[in-house]
N, C-alpha and C positions, 0 to 999 in steps of 0.2 A: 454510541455503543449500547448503551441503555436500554435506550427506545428498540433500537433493533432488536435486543434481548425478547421485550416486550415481546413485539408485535410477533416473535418466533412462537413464545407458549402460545399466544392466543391463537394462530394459527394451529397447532399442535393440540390445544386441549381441544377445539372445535371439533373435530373426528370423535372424538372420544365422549362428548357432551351429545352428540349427532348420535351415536350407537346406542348410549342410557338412555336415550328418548326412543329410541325404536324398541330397546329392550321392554320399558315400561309400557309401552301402547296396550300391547296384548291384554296385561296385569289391569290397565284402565277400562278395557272393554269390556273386561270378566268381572269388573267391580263388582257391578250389581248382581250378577247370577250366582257368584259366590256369597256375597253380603244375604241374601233370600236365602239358598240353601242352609246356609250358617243357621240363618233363624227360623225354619221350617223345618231342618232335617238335623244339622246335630245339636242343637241346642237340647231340643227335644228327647234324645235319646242318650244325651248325656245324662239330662234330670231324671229321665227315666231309670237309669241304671244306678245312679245315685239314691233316687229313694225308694229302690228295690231291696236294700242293703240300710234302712233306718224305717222305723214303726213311732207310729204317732199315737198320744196316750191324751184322751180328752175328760180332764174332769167335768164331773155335771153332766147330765144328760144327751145335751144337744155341742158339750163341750163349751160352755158361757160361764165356767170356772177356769178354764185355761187351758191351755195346748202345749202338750209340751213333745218331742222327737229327741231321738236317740240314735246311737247306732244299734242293728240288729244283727248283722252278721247274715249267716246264709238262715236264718230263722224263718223268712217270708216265701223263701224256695223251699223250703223243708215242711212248709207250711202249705204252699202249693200243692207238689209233688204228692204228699199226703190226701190232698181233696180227691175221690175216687171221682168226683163229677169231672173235674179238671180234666183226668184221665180218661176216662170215660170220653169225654171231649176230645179228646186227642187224637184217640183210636178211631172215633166218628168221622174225624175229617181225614186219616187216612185211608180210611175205607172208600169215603169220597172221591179221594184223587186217584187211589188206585183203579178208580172203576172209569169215574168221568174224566180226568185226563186222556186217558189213553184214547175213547170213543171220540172225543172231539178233536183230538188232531187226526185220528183216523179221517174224521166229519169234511173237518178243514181242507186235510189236502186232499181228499177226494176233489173238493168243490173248486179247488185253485185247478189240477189236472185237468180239469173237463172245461174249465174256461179260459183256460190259456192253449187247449187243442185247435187245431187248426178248424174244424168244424164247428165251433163254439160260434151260436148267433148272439147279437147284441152281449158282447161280456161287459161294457161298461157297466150297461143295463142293471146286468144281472149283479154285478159285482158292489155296485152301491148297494143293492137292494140286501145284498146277504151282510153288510156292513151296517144296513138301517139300524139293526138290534141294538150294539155295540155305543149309540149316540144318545139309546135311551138311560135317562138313570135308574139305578140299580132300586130303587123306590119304588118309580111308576111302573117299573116293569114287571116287579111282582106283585103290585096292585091288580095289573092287570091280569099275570097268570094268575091269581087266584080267585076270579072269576069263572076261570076254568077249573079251577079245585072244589069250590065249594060246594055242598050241596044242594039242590033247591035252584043255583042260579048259574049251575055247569051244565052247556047243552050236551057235553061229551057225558056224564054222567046220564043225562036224560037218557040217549041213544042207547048209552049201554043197558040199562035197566029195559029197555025196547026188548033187548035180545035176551033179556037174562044174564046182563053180567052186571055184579054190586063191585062198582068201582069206588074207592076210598084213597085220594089222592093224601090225604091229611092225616092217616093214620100211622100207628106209632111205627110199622115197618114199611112205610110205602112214603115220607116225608120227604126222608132223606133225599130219595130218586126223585121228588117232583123238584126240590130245591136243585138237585144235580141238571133238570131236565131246564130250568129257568136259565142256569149258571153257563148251560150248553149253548142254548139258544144267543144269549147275550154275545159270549165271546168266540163262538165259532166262525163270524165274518172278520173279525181281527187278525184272528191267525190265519185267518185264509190269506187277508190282504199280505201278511210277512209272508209269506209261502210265494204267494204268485209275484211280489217284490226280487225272493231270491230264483225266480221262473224266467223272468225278464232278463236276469243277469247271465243268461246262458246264451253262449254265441251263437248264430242262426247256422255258422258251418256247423256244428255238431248235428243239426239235426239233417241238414241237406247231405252229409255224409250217410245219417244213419237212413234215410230215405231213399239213397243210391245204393242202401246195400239190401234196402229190400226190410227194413224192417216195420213191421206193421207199429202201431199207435201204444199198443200193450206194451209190445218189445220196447219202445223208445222211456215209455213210462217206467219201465221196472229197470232197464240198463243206463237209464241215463239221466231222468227227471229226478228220481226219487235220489240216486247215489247224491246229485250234484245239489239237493235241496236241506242235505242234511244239515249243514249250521243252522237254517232255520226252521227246522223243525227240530233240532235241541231249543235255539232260543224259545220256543214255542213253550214244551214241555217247561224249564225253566221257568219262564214267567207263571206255569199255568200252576207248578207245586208251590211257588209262594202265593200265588193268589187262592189256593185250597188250604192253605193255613191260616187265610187271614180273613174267612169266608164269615159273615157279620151280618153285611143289610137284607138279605135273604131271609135267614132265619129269623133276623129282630122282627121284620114287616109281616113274615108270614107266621108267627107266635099268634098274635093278635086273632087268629083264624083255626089256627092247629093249637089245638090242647098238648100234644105229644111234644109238643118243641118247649122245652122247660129255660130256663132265665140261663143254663150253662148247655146249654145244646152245644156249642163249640168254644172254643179255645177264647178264640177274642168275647163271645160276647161273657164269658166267665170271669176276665177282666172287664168287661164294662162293668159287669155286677158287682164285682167288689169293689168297684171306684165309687162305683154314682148311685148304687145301692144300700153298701154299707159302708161308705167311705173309710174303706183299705188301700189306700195308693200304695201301701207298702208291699201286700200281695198283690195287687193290680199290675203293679209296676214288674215283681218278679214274672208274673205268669206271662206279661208283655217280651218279658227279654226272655223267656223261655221261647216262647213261641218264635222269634227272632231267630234264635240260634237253629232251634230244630228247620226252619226255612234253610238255613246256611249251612246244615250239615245234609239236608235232604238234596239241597241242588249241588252243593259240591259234590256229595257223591254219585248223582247220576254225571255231574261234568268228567266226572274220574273214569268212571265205567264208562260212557262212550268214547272217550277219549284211550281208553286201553280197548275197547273194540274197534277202535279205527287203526289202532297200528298192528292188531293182530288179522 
């Protein structure tokens, strides 16, 4: 009777032993993708916000008397907030994305429409080719634009002085736009590729309907391409207002050449500066989590507004 007993739970726990191992699989594959984010993304951002909110006090010069940290409270935002450079910096990269955003996903989907049209010759061709930018890094490539910037060894400066025109890529009102035009260049094959991504996802009936009713190429683009590409052309903008907040290797590489681009020309590198400059992790850190948030209220709020322009 015993035995029987047995051999019943063992039968009975197996089902249930059988389902904690399928339940855990999943939890086992995501190990490592979790374990790396952990230590890449919020570890990082914890310490961040933690020593946004404590200030370090170094006796002795180089601080070789002793280190000592505190808590600070909102001191090091208060302390941010107050730097008119910071500020100054803030309003520069909005101006930024107010301007370059928008022309490059103009850019973009123009480029995805024309080469997903049925006319379009070689689009693989061409479609690597407007992605080549995007594989360069953000380094060599404004090494390179600013070959084109400089004076003396830009043939586009040559030309224009040909004709009479003094062209000043590097100057204190004309920087900003060459950095906007590198920013352009780089990621406008990206977004093209999410555009012609959400291009492909449209049924071939729609358009063989809309071709039996007679509608020309225009027509189908403005009633039917553009409506049904809209998720990603939010994603696009999205991605493009935090990457205009976080706008960095541009301006650091192209300093070295433009006088006009000073050590807080934008948000982040005003944080670089007060980390690796004057070792302020404690402002560094707050102007980090500012810039953070202003990313997170800048895209929620356009997610809000299209999202209330799409039900009204």
């Amino acid at each position: 009777m015993t035995a029987t007993l047995e051999r019943t739970t063992v039968k009975t726990n197996a089902p249930q032993r059988h389902r904690r191992k399928l339940l855990g699989a999943p939890w086992i594959l995501l190990a490592p993708f979790l374990a790396l984010f952990a230590l890449t993304v919020l570890v990082p951002v914890i310490l961040a916000v933690v020593q946004s909110f404590t200030h370090i006090n170094r006796a002795g010069l180089f601080g070789e008397k002793g280190v000592t940290g505190g808590f600070a409270g909102f001191a090091n935002y208060v302390e941010a907030l107050s730097d008119s450079n910071f500020l100054g910096a803030i309003g520069r990269v909005l101006l930024f994305g107010v301007v370059q955003v928008p022309v490059m996903t103009v850019f973009a989907t123009a480029l995805a429409l024309l080469l997903e049209s049925a006319s379009a010759r070689w689009p693989s061709f061409f479609r690597a080719a407007y992605f080549l930018p995007y594989g360069i890094p953000g380094v060599i490539a404004t090494i390179l634009w600013s070959f084109l910037y400089v004076p003396g060894l830009s043939p586009i400066i040559d030309v224009g002085k040909l004709v009479g025109l003094d062209i000043d890529f590097l100057g204190p009102n004309s920087v900003l736009w060459s950095i906007a035009n590198i920013v352009t260049w780089t990621y406008t094959g990206y977004n093209m590729l999410v555009i012609v991504a959400q291009l492909k996802s449209i049924p071939s009936e729609i358009y063989e309907a809309a071709k039996v009713d007679g509608a020309s190429p225009l027509r189908i683009a403005a009633s039917i391409q553009l409506p049904l590409i809209r998720p990603a052309l939010i994603l696009s903008v999205v991605f493009s207002i935090i990457g205009t907040l976080q706008l960095f290797v541009e301006p650091l590489v192209l300093k070295t050449v433009a006088p006009a681009i000073v050590t807080e020309y934008t948000p982040n590198l005003s944080a670089y500066n007060n980390a690796f400059a004057y070792n302020d992790y404690g402002v560094a850190s707050a102007e980090a989590v500012i810039i953070a948030i202003a990313a997170f209220v800048l895209s929620f709020g356009f997610l809000a507004w299209t999202n209330r322009k799409g039900r009204s």
